[in-house]
C-alpha positions as CSV (number, residue, x, y, z in Angstrom):
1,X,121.5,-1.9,82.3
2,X,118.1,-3.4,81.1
3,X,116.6,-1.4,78.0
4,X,114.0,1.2,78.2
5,X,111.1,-0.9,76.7
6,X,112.1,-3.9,79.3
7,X,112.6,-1.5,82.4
8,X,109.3,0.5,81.4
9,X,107.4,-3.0,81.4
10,X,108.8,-4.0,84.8
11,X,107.8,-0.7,86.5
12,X,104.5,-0.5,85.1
13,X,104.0,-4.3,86.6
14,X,105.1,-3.0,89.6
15,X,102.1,-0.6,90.3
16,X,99.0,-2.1,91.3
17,X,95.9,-1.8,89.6
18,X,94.9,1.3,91.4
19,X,97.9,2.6,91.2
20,X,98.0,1.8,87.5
21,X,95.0,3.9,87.1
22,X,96.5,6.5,88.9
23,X,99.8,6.6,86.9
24,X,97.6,6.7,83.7
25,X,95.0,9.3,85.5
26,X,98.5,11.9,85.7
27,X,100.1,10.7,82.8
28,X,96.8,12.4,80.9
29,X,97.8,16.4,83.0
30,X,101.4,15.8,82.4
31,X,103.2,18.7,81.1
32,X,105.0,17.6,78.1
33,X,108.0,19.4,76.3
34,X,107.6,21.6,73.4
35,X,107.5,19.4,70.1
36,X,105.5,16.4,72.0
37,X,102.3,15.1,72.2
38,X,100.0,14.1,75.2
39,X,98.8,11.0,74.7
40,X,95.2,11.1,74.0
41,X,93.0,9.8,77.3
42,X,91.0,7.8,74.9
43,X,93.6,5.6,74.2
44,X,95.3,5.6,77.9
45,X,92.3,4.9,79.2
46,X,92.3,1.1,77.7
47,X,95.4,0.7,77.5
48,X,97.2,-2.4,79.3
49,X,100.7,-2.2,80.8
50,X,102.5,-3.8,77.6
51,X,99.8,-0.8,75.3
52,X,100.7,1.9,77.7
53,X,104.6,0.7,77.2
54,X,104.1,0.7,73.2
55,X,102.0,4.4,73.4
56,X,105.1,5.7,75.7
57,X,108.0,4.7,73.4
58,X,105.8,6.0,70.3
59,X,104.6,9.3,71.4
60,X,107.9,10.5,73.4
61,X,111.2,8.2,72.2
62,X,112.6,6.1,74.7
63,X,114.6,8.6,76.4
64,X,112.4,11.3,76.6
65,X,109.5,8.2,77.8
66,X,112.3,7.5,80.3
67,X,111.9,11.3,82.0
68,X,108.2,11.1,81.3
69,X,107.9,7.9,83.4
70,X,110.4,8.9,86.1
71,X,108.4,12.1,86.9
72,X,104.7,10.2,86.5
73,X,106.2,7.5,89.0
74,X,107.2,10.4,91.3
75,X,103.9,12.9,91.0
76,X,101.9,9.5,92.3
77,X,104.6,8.9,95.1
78,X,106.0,6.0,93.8
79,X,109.1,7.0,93.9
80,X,110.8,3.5,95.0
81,X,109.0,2.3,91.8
82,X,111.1,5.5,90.5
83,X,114.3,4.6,91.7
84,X,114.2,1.2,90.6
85,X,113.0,2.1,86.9
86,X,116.4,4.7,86.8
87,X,118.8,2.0,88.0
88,X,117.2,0.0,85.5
89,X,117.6,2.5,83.0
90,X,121.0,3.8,83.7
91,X,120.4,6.9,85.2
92,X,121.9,7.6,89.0
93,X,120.1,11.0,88.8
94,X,116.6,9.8,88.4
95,X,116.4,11.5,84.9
96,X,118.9,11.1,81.5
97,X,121.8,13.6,81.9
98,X,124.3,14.4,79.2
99,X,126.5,11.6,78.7
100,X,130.7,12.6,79.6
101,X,131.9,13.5,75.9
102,X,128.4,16.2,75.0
103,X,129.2,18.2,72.5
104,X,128.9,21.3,74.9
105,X,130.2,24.2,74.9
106,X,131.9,26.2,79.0
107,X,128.5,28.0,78.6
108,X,126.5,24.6,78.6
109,X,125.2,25.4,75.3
110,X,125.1,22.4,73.0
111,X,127.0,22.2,69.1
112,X,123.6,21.8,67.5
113,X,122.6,24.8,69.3
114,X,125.4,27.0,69.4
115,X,125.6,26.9,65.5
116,X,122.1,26.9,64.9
117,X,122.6,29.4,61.9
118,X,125.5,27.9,60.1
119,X,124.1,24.5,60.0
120,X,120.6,25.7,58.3
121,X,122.7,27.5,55.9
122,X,125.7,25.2,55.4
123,X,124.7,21.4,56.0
124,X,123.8,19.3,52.5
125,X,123.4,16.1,53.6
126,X,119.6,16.4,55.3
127,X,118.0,13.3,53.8
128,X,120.7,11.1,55.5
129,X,120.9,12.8,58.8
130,X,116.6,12.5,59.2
131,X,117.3,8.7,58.2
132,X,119.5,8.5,61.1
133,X,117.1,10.2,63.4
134,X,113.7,8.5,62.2
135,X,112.3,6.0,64.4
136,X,114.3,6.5,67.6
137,X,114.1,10.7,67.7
138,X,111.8,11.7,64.9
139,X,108.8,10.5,64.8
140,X,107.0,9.4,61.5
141,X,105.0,12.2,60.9
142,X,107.8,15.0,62.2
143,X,110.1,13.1,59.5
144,X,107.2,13.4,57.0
145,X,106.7,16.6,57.5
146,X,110.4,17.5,57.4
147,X,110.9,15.8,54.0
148,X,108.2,17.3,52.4
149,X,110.4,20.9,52.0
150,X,111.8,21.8,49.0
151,X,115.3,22.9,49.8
152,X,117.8,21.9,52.5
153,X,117.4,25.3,54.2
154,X,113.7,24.6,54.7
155,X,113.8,20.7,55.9
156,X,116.9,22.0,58.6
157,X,114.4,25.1,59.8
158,X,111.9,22.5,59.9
159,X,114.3,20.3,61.6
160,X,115.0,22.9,64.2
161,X,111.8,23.3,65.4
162,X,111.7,20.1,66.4
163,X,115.1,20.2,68.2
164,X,113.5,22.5,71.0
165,X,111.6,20.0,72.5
166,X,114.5,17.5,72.5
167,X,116.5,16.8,75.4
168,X,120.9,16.3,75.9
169,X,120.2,12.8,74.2
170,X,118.7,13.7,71.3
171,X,120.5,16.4,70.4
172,X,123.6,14.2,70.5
173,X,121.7,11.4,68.4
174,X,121.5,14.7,66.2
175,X,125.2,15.7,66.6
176,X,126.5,12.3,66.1
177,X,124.5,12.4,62.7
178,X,126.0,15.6,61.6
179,X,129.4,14.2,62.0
180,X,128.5,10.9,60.6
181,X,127.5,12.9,57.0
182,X,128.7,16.7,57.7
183,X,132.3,15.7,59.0
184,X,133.9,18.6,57.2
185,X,131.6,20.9,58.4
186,X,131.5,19.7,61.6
187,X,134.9,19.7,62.1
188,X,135.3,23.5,60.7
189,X,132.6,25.2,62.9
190,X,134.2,23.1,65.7
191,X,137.1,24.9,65.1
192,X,136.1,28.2,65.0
């Protein structure tokens, strides 16, 4: 399984110019998730295929980039472009699905949502936990931003509004966090 970056690079040489154009043409109209960015058409419009690969990872994480990607490749009928960029990837499904051990619960509802209440209230530990997600999940202003509250209430509110445009992955990047510097708590609200 190549890595996102690498896999992104290869599909986006795969397209030819005009087709290039195109993929950058309905990556500007895509419909992003909540707590994203479009990428401004000023700065797809010049962009290269190695750019465009930098802007994607940047603006969206390299999962949610991954989905992004898959369903640009497939709105501009690429979709053996698309097929090979998700074997690349990983994904047999065409788009990142929750790995076997997700912390779900038999309604499908994930830890960090289920307990949404008890972790603003209860969890201590924020400044580690944004560390952890910085960079790969959070990106440097969200984690700006989120810092800049004054109490640990405040920075996981903040923290949560952010979590609703974040897909299976992650909210397990998120989950393995809490358990990483929250064990206890963790492992009480798992038990009730």
């Amino acid at each position: 399984m190549a890595n996102v970056r690498d896999a992104l690079i290869a599909a986006l040489e795969d397209l030819e110019d005009a087709k290039f154009r195109e993929f950058k043409f309905k990556l500007k109209g895509f419909p992003v998730k909540s707590g994203y960015n479009r990428i401004p058409w000023g700065q797809l419009e010049r962009a290269d295929r190695l750019d465009l690969t930098d802007k994607l990872i940047s603006f969206y994480q390299k999962d949610y980039a991954q989905e992004v990607t898959l369903g640009v490749l497939r709105g501009i009928n690429m979709n053996n472009v698309a097929s090979d960029f998700a074997a690349a990837c990983g994904s047999s499904n065409w788009l990142p699905g929750p790995p076997a051990n997700a912390p779900e619960s038999r309604a499908g509802e994930h830890f960090i949502e289920r307990h949404r209440k008890s972790l603003i209230d209860r969890v201590t530990a924020v400044s580690p936990i944004l560390d952890e997600l910085h960079g790969d999940v959070l990106q440097p202003e969200q984690y700006d931003t989120i810092r800049s509250q004054r109490t640990s209430q405040e920075k996981m509110r903040s923290l949560y509004d952010c979590v609703r445009g974040w897909n299976v992955a992650c909210k397990d990047k998120f989950y393995a966090a809490l358990k990483k510097h929250e064990q206890h708590l963790v492992a009480d609200l798992e038990g009730n």
